[in-house]
Structure formats: structure tokens, C-alpha cells
N, CA, C and O atoms as a printed pandas DataFrame, in Angstrom:
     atom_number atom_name residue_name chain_id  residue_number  x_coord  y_coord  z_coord
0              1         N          UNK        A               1    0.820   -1.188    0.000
1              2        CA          UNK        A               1    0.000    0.000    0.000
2              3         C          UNK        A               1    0.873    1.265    0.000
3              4         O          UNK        A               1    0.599    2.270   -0.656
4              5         N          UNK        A               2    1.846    1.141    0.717
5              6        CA          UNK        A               2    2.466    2.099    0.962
6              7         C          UNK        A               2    3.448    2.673   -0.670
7              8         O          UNK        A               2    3.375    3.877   -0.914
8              9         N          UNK        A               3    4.225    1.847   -1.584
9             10        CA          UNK        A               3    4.611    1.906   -2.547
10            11         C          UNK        A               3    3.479    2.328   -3.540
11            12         O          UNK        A               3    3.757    3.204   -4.360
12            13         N          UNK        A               4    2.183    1.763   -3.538
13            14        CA          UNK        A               4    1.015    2.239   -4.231
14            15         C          UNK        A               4    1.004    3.975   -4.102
15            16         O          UNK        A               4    1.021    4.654   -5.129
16            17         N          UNK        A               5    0.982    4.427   -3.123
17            18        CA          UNK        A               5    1.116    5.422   -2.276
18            19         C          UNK        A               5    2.140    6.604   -2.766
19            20         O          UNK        A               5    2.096    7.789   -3.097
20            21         N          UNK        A               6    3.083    5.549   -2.607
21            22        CA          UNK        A               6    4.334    6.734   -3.219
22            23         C          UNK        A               6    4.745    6.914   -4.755
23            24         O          UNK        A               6    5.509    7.806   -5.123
24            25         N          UNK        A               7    4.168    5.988   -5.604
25            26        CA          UNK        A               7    3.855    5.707   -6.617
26            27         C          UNK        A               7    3.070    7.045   -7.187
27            28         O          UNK        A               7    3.442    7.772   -8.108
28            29         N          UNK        A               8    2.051    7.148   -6.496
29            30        CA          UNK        A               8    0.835    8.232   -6.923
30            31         C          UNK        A               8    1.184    9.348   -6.511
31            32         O          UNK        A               8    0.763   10.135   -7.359
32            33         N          UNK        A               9    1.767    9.983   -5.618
33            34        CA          UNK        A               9    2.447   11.135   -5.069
34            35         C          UNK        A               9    3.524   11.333   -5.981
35            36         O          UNK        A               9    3.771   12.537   -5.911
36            37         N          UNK        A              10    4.621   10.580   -7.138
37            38        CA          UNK        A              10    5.366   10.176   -7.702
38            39         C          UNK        A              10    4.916   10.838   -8.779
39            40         O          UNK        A              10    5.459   11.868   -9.177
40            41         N          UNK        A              11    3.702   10.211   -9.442
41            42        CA          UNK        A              11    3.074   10.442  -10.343
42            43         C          UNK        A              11    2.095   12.003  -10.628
43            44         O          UNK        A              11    1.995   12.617  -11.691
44            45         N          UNK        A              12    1.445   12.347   -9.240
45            46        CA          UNK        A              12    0.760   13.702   -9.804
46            47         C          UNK        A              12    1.464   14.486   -9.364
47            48         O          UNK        A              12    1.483   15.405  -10.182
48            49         N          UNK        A              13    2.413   14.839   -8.121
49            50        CA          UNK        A              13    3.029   16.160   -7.383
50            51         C          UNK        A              13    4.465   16.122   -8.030
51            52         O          UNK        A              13    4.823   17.260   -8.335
52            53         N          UNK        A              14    5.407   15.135   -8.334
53            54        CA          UNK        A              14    6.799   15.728   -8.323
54            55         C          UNK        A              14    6.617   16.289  -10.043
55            56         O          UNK        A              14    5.816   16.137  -10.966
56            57         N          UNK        A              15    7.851   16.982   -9.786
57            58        CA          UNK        A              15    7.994   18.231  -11.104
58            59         C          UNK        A              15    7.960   17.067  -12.166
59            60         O          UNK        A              15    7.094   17.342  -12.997
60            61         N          UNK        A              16    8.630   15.771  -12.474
61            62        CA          UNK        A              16    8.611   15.174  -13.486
62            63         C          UNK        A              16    6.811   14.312  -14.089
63            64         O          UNK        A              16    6.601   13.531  -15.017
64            65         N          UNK        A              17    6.012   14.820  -13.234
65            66        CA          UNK        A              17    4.758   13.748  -13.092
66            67         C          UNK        A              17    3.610   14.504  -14.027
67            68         O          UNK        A              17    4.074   15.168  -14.953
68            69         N          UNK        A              18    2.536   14.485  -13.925
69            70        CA          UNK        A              18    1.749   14.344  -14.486
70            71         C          UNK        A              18    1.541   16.155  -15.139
71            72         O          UNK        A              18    0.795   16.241  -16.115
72            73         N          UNK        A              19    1.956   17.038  -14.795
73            74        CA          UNK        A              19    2.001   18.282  -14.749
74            75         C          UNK        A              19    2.864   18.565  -15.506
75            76         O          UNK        A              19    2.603   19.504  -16.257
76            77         N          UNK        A              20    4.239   17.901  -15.647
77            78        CA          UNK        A              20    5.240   18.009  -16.543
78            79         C          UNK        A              20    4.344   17.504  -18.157
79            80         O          UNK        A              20    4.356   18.215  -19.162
80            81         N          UNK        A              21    3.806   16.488  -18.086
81            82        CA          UNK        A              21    3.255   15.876  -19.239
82            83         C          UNK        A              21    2.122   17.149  -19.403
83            84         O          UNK        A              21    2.195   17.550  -20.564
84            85         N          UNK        A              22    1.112   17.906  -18.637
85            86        CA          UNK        A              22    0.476   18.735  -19.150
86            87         C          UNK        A              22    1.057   19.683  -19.575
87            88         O          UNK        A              22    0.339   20.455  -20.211
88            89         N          UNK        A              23    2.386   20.031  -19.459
89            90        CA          UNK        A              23    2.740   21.219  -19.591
90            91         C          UNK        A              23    3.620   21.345  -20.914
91            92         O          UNK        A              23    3.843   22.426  -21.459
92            93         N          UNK        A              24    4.263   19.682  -21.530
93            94        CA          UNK        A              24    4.601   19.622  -22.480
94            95         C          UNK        A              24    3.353   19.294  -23.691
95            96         O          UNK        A              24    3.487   19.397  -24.910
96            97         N          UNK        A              25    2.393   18.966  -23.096
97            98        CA          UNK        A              25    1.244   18.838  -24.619
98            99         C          UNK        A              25    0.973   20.244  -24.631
99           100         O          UNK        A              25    1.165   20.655  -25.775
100          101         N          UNK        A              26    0.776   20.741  -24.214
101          102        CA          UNK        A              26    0.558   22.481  -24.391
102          103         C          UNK        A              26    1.227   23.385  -25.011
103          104         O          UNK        A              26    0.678   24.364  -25.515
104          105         N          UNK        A              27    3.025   23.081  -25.068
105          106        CA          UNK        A              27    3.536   23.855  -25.019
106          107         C          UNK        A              27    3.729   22.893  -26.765
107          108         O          UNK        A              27    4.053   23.719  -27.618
108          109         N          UNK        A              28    3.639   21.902  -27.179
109          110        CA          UNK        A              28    3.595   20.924  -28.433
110          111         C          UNK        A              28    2.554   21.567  -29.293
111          112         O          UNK        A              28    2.664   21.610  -30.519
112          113         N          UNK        A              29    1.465   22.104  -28.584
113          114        CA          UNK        A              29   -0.145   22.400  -29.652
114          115         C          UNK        A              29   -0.153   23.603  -29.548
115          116         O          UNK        A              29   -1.146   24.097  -30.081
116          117         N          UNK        A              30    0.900   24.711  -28.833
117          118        CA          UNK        A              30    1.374   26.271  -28.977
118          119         C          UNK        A              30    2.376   26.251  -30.325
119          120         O          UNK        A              30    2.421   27.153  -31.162
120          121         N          UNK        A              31    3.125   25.081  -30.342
121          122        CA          UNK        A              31    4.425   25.122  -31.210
122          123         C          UNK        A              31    3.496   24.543  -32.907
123          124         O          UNK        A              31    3.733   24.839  -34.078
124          125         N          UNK        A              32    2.634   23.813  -32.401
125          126        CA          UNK        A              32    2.165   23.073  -34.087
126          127         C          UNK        A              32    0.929   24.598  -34.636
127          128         O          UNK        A              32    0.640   24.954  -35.778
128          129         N          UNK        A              33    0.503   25.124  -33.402
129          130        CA          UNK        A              33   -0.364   26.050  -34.362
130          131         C          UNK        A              33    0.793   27.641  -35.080
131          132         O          UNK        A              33    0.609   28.307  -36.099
132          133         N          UNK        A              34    1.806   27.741  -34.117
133          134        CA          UNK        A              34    3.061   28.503  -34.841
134          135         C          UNK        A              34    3.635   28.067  -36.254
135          136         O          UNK        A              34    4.060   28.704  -37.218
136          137         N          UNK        A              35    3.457   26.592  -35.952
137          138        CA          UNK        A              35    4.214   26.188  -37.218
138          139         C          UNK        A              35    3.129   26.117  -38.225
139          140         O          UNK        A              35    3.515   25.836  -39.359
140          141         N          UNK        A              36    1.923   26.300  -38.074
141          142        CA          UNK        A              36    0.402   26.052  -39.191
142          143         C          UNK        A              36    1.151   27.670  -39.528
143          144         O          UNK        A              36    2.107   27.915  -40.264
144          145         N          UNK        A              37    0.540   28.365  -38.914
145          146        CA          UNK        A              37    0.939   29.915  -39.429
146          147         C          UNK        A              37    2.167   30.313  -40.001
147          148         O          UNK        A              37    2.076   31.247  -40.798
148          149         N          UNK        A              38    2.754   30.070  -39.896
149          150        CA          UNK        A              38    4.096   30.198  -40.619
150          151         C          UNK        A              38    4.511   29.591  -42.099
151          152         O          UNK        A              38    5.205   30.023  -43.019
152          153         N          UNK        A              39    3.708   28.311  -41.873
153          154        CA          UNK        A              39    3.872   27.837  -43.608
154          155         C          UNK        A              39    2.109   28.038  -44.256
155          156         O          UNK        A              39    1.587   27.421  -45.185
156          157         N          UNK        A              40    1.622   28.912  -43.543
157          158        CA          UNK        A              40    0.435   29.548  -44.224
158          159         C          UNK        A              40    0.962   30.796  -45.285
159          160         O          UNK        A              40    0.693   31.100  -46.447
160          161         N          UNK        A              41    1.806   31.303  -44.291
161          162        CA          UNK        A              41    2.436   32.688  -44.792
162          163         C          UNK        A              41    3.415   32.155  -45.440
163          164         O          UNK        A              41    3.600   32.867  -46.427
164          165         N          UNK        A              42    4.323   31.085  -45.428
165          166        CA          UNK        A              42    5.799   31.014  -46.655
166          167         C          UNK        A              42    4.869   30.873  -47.633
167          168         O          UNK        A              42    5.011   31.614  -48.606
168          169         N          UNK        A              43    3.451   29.700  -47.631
169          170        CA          UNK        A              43    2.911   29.717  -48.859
170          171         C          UNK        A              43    2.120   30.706  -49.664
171          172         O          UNK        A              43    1.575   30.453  -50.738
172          173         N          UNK        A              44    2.113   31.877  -49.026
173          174        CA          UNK        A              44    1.456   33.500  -49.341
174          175         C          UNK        A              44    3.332   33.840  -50.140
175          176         O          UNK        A              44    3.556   34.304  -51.258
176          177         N          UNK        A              45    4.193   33.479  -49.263
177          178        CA          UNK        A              45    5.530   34.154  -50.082
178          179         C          UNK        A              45    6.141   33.912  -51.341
179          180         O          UNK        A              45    6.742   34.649  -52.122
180          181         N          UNK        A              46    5.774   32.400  -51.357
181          182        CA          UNK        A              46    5.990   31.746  -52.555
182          183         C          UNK        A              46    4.687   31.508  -53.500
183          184         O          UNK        A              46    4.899   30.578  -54.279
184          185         N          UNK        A              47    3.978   31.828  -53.581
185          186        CA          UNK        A              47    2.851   32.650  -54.307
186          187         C          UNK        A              47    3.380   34.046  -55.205
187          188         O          UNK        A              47    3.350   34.343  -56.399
188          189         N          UNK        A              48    3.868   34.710  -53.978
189          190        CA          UNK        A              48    4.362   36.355  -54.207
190          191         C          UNK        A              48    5.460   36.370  -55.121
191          192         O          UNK        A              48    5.522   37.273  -55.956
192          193         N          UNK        A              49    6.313   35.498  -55.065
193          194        CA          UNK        A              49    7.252   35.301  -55.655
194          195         C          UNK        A              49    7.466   34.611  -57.167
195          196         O          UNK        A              49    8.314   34.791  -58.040
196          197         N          UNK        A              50    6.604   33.965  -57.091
197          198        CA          UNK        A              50    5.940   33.063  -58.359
198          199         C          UNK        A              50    5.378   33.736  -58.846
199          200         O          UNK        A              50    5.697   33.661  -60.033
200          201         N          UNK        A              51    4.279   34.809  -58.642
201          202        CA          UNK        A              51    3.320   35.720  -60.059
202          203         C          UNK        A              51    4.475   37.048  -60.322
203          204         O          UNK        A              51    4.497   37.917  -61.193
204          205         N          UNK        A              52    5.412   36.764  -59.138
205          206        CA          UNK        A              52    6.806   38.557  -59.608
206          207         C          UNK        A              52    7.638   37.710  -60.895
207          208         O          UNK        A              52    7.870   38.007  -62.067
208          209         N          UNK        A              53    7.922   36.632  -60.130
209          210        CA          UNK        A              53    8.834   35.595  -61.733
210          211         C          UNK        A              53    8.064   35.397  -62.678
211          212         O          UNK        A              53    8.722   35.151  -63.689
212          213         N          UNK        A              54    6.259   35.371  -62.979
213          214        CA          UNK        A              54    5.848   34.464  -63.741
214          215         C          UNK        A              54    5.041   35.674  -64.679
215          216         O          UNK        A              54    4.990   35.735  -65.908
216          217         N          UNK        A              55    4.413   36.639  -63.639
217          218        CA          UNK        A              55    3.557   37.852  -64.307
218          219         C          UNK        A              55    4.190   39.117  -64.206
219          220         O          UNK        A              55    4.873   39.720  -63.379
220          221         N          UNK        A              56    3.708   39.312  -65.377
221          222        CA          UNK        A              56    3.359   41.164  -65.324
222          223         C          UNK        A              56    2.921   41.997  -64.614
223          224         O          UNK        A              56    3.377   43.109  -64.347
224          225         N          UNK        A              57    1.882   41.427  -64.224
225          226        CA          UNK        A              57    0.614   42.462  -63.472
226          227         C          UNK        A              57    1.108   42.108  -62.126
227          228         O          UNK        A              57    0.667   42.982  -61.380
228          229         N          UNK        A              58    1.878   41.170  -61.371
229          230        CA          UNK        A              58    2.486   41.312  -59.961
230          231         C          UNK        A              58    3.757   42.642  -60.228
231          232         O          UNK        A              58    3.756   43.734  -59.660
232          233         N          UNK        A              59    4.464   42.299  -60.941
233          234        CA          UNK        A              59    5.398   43.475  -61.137
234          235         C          UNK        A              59    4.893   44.779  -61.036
235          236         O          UNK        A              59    4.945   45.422  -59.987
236          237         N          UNK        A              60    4.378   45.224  -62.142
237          238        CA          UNK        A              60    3.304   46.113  -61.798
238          239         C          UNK        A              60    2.684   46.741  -60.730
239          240         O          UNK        A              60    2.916   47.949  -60.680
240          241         N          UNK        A              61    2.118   46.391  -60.043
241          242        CA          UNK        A              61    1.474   46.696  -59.432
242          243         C          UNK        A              61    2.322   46.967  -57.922
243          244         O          UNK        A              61    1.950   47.685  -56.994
244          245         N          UNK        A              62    3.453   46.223  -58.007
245          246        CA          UNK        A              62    4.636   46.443  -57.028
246          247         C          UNK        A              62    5.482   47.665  -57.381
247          248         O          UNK        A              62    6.025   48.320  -56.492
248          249         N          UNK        A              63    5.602   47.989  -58.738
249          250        CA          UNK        A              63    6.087   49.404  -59.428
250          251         C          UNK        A              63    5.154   50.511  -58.687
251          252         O          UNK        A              63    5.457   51.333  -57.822
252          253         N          UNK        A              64    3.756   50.213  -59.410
253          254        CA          UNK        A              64    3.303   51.093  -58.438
254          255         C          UNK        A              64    2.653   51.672  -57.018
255          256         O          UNK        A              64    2.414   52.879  -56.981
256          257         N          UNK        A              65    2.375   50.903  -55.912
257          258        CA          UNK        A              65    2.294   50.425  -54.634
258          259         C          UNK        A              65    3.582   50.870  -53.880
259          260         O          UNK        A              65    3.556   51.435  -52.787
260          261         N          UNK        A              66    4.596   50.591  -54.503
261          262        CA          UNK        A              66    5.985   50.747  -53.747
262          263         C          UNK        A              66    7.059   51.487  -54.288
263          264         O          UNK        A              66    8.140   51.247  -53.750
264          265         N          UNK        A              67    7.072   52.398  -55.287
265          266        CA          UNK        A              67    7.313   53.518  -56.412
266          267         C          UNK        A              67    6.859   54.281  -56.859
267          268         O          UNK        A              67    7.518   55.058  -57.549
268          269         N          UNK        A              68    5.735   54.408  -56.715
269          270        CA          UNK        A              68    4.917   55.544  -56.928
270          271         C          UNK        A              68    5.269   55.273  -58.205
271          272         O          UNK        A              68    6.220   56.053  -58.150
272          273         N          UNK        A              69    5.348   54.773  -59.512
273          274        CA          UNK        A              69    5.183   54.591  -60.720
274          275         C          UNK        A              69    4.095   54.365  -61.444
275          276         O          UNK        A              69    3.483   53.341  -61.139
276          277         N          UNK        A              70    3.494   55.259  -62.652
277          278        CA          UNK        A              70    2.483   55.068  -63.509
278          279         C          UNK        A              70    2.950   54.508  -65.042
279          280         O          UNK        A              70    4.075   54.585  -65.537
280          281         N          UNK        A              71    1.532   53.827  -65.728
281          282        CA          UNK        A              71    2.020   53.550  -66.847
282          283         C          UNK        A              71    2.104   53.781  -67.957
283          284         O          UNK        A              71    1.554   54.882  -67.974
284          285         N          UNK        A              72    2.443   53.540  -69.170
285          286        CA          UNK        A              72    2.216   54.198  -70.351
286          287         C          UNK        A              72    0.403   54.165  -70.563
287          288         O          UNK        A              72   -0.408   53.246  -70.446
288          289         N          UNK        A              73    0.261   55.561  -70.908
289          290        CA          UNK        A              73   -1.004   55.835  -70.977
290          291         C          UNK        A              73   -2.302   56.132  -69.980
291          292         O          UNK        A              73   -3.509   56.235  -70.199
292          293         N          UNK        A              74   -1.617   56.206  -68.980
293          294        CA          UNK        A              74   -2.261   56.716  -67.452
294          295         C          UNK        A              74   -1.702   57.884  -67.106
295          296         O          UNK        A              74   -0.512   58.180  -67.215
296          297         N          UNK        A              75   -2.807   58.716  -66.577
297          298        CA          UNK        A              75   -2.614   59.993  -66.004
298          299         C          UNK        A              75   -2.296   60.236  -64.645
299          300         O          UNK        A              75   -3.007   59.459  -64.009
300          301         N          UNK        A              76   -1.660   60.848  -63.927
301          302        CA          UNK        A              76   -1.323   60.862  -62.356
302          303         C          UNK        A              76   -1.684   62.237  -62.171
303          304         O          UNK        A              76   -1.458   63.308  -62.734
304          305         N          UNK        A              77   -2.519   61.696  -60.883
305          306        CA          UNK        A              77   -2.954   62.938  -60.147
306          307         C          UNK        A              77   -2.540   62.778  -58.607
307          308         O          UNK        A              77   -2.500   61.701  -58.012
308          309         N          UNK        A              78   -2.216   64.133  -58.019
309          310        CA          UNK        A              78   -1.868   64.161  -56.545
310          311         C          UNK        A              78   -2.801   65.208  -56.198
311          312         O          UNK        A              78   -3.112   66.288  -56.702
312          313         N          UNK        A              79   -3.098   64.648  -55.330
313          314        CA          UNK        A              79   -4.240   65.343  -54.013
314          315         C          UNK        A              79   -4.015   65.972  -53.076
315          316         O          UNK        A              79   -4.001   65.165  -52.147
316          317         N          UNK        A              80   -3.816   66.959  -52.700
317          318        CA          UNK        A              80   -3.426   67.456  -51.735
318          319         C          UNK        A              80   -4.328   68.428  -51.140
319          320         O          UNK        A              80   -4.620   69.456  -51.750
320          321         N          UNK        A              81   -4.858   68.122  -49.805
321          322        CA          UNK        A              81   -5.588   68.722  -48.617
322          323         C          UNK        A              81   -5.170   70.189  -48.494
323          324         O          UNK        A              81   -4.053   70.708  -48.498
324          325         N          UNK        A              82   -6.390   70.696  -48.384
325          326        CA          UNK        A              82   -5.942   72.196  -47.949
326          327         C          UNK        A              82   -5.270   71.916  -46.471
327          328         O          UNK        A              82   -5.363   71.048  -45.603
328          329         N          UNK        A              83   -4.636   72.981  -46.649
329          330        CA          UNK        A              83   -4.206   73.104  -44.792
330          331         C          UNK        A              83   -5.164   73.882  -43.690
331          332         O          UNK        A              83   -5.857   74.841  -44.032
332          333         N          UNK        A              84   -5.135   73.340  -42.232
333          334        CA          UNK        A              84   -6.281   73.474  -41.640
334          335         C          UNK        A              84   -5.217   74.998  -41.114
335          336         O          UNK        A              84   -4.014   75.233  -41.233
336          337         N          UNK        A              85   -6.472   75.849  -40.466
337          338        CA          UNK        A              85   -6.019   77.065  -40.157
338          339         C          UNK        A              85   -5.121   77.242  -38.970
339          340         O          UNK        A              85   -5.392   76.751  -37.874
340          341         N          UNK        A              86   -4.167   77.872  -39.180
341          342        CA          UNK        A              86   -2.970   78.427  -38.108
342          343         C          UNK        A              86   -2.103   76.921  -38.318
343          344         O          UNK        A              86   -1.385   76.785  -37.327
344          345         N          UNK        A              87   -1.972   76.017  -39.058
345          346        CA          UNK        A              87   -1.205   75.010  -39.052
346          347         C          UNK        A              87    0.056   75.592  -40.449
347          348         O          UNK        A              87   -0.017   76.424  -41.354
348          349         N          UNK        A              88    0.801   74.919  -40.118
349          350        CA          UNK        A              88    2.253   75.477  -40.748
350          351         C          UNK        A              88    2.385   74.548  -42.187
351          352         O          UNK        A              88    1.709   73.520  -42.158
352          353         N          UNK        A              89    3.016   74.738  -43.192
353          354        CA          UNK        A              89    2.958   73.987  -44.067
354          355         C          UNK        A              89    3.768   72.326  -44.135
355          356         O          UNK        A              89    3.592   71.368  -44.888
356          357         N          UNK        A              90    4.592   72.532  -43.102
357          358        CA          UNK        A              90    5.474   71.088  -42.246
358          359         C          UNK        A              90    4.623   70.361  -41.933
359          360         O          UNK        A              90    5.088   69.240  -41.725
360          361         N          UNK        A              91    3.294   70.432  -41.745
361          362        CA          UNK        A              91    2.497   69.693  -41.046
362          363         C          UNK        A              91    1.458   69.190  -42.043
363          364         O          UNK        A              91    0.759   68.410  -41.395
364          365         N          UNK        A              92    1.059   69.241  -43.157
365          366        CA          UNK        A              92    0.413   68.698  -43.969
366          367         C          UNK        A              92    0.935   66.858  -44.578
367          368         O          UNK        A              92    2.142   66.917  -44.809
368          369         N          UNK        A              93    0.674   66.150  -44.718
369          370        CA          UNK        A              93    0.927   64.663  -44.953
370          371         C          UNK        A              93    2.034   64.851  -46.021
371          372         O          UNK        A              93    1.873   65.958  -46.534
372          373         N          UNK        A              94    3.057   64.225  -46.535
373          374        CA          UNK        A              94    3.927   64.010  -47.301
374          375         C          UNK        A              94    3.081   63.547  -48.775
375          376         O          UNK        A              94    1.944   63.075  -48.805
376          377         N          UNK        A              95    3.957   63.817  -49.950
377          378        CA          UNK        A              95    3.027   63.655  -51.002
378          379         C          UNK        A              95    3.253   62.097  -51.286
379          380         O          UNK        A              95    2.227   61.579  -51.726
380          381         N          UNK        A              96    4.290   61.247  -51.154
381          382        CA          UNK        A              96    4.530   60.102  -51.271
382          383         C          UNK        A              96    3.220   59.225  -50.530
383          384         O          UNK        A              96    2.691   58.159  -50.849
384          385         N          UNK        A              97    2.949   60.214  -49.361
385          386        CA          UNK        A              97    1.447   59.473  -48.463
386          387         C          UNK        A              97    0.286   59.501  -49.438
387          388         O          UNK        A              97   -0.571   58.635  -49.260
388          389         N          UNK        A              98    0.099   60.446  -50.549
389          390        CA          UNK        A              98   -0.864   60.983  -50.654
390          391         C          UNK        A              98   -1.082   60.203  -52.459
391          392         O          UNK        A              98   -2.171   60.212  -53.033
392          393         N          UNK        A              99   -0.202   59.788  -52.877
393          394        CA          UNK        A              99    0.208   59.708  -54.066
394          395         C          UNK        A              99   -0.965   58.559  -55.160
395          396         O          UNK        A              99   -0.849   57.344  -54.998
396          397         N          UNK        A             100   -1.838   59.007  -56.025
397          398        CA          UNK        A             100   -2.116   58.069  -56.740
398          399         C          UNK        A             100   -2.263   58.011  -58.282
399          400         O          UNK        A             100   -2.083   58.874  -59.141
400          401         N          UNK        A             101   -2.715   56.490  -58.367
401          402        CA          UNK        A             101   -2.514   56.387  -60.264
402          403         C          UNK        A             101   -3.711   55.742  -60.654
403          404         O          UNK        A             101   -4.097   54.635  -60.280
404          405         N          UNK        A             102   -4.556   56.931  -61.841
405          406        CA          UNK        A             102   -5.525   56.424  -61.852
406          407         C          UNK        A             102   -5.353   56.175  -63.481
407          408         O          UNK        A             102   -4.398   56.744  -64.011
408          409         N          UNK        A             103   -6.035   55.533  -64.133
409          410        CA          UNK        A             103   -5.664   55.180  -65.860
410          411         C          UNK        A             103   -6.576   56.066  -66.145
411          412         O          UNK        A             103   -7.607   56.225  -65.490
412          413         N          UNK        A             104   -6.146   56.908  -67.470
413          414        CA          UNK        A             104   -7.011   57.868  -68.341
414          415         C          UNK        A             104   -7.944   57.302  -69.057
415          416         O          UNK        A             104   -7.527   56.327  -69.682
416          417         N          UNK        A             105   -9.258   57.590  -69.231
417          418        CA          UNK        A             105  -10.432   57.339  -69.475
418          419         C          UNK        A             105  -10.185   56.732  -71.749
419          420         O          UNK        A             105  -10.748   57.569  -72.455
420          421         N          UNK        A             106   -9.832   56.124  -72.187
421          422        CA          UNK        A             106   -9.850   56.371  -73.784
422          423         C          UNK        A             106  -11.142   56.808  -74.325
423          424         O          UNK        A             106  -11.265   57.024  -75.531
């Protein structure tokens, strides 16, 4: 009885016992849903990477998104906000913020 005893005290209280085992399935189904997300997103990268090698219209659209670049036969217009009163002209948004490309009507 007594080995029964120390057996089970063995088993749920010391650091290696039953708490250790909860604490490694937890910390296993923290690590597998990190690793779901992560090759969710490489497979968003290699996507990204595949229509920049494969298309046009990824290029593109990365020209203009991240260059402020328009294309042959599109018109560019910039917008710019009046300034609110007693504010200084330093303080209006940058035009790079403001910047867009819209295609001219044929």
C-alpha cells in the first residue's frame, strides 16, 4: 500500500509527473499552431514570388504600390488637402502618403 502510495504522489506532485506531461502537450499544440501559421504565410511568399517571376501584373502593381510609378497611358494625379487654419505647411501629410494612379479614361 504504501509503494502504491508513493507511486501516486510520484506520479501527480513531483515536477517530473503528471504536470510536466500537461505542460509539455501544451507547449507541443502552442508550437504546431506557430508552425500552421508560418507555412500559411511562406505559402502567401511563394505565391508572391511566383506571379513577380511568372507575371506582369504582380510586377506592376509592385512598381506602383511601392514607387509611386504610372504607366504608359495613365494619367497621375496628386491630391493634396488644404491646410487646416494656423497650421504650418510642415504639417500637412507628405506627397509620397498621398500619391495616386488612376488610368485615363480612352
Amino acid at each position: 500500500m504504501v509503494a502504491l502510495l508513493a507511486l501516486q504522489y510520484r506520479l501527480w506532485v513531483s515536477p517530473n509527473g503528471v504536470r510536466d506531461l500537461w505542460r509539455t502537450e501544451s507547449a507541443i499544440e502552442g508550437q504546431r499552431a506557430e508552425n500552421e501559421e508560418l507555412q500559411r504565410r511562406n505559402r502567401r511568399l511563394a505565391a508572391e514570388v511566383r506571379d513577380l517571376k511568372e507575371g506582369r501584373a504582380a510586377i506592376e502593381e509592385r512598381a506602383r504600390t511601392d514607387l509611386g510609378m504610372i504607366g504608359e497611358g495613365e494619367t497621375f494625379f496628386q491630391v493634396v488637402p488644404p491646410a487646416a487654419p494656423g497650421s504650418t505647411p510642415d504639417s500637412r501629410p507628405r506627397p509620397e502618403e498621398q500619391r495616386t494612379a488612376e488610368a485615363a479614361a480612352p
